[in-house]
C-alpha positions in Angstrom: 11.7 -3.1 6.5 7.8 -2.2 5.8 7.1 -2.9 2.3 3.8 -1.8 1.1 1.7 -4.6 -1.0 0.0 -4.0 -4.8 -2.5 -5.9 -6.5 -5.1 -5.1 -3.6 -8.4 -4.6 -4.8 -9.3 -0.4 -4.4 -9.2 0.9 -0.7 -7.7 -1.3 0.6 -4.0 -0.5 1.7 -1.5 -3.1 2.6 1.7 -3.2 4.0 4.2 -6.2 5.0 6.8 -6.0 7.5 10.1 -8.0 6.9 13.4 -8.2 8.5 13.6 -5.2 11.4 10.5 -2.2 11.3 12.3 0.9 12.0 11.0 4.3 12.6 11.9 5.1 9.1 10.0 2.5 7.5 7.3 4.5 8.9 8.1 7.6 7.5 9.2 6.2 4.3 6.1 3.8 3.3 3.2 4.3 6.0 3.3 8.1 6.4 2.7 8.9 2.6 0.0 6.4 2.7 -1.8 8.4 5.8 -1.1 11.5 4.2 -2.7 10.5 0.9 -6.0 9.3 2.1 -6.1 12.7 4.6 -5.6 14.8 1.7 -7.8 13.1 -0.4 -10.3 12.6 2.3 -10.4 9.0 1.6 -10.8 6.1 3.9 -8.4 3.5 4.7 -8.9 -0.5 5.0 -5.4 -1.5 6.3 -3.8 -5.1 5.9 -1.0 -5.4 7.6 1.4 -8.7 7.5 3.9 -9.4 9.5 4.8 -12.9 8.0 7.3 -15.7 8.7 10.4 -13.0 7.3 9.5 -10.6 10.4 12.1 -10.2 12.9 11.0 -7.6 15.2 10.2 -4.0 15.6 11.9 -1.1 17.2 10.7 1.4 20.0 10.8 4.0 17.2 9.3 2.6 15.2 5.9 1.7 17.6 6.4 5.4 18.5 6.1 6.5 14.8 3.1 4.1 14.7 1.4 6.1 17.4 2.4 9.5 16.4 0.6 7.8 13.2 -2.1 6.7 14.8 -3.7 10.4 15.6 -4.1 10.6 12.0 -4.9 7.1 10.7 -7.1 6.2 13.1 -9.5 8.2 12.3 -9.6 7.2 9.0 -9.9 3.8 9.1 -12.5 1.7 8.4 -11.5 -1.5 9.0 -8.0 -3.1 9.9 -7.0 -7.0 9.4 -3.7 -8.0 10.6 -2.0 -11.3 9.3 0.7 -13.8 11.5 1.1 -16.3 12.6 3.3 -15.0 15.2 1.7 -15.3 18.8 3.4 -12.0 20.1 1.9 -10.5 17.2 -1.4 -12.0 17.3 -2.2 -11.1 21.0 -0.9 -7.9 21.1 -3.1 -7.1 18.0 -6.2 -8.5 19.7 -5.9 -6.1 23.1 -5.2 -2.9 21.0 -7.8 -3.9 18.0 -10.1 -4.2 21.1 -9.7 -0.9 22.2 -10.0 0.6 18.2 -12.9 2.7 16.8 -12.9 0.1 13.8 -13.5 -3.7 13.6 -10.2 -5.2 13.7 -9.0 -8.6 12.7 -6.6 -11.4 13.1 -5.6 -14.0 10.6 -3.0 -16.9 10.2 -0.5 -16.2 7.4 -2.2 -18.5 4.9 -5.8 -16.7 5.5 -4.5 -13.3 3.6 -7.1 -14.1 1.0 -9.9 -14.1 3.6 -8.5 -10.9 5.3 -8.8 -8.9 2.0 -12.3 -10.3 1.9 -13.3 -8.9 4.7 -11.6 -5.7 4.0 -13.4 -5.6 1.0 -16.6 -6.3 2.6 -17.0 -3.4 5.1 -19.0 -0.7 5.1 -17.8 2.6 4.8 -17.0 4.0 8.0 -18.3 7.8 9.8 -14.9 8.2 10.9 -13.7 8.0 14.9 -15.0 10.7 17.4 -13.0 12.7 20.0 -14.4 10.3 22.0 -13.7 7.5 19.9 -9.7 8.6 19.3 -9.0 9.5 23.2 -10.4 5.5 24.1 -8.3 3.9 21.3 -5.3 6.0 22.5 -5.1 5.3 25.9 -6.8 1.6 25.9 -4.4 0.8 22.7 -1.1 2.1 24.6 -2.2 0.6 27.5 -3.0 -2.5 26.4 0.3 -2.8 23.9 2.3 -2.0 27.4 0.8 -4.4 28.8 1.2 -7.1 26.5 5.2 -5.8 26.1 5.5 -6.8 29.8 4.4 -9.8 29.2 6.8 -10.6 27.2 9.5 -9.5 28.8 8.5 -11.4 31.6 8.3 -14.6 29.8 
């Protein structure tokens, strides 16, 4: 289940996964999130926690994420993502890597500092064509990559 947060300071967006992520998830919590801040023309500082209640996520649902992605990305100024989960934590790192926006990794009981941050960015130009074609195909790739890993291990 993805479960967004409250009690986030202004722009800042925040979303916990728990249990099993499902495609639906996506289209139930994240999408109208995206769809605001298009609409609106706002920008987006995402926190995303996948704490100690996280099970996994489906295919579907990482495919919803990058159907998502075309839009969010763009709008994004910063993203912080919080586990202490090492297949989360690595995986994160390659694709945040590969991301038009600073992105960040923190251990479950550094939330407070990864809405600091947040908090502290400045307001982003938004991605190029450019900008969106590199975090699309380094992001993918790089997530594929670290899947294998897995698998293999």
């Amino acid at each position: 289940m993805l479960k967004q947060l409250t009690g986030m300071p202004a722009g800042i967006q925040a979303l916990e996964a728990v249990g099993t992520v499902t495609a639906a998830d996506y289209d139930r919590v994240f999408a109208p999130l995206v769809d605001r801040a298009r609409r609106t023309g706002s920008r987006m500082r995402l926190l995303y926690q996948f704490g100690p209640g996280f099970r996994r996520i489906t295919p579907g649902a990482l495919w919803a994420d990058a159907r998502l992605g075309v839009t969010y990305v763009r709008l994004l100024d910063g993203c912080a993502v919080v586990s202490d989960l090492g297949w989360i934590r690595a995986p994160s790192r390659s694709i945040g890597a590969w991301m038009p926006c600073p992105v960040r990794v923190y251990g479950d009981n550094e939330r407070d500092h990864a809405v600091a941050w947040l908090t502290s960015l400045p307001d982003g130009a938004g991605a190029s064509a450019r900008d969106m074609a590199k975090a699309y195909i380094g992001g993918v790739g790089a997530a594929m990559g670290t899947l294998a890993r897995l698998v293999v291990s």
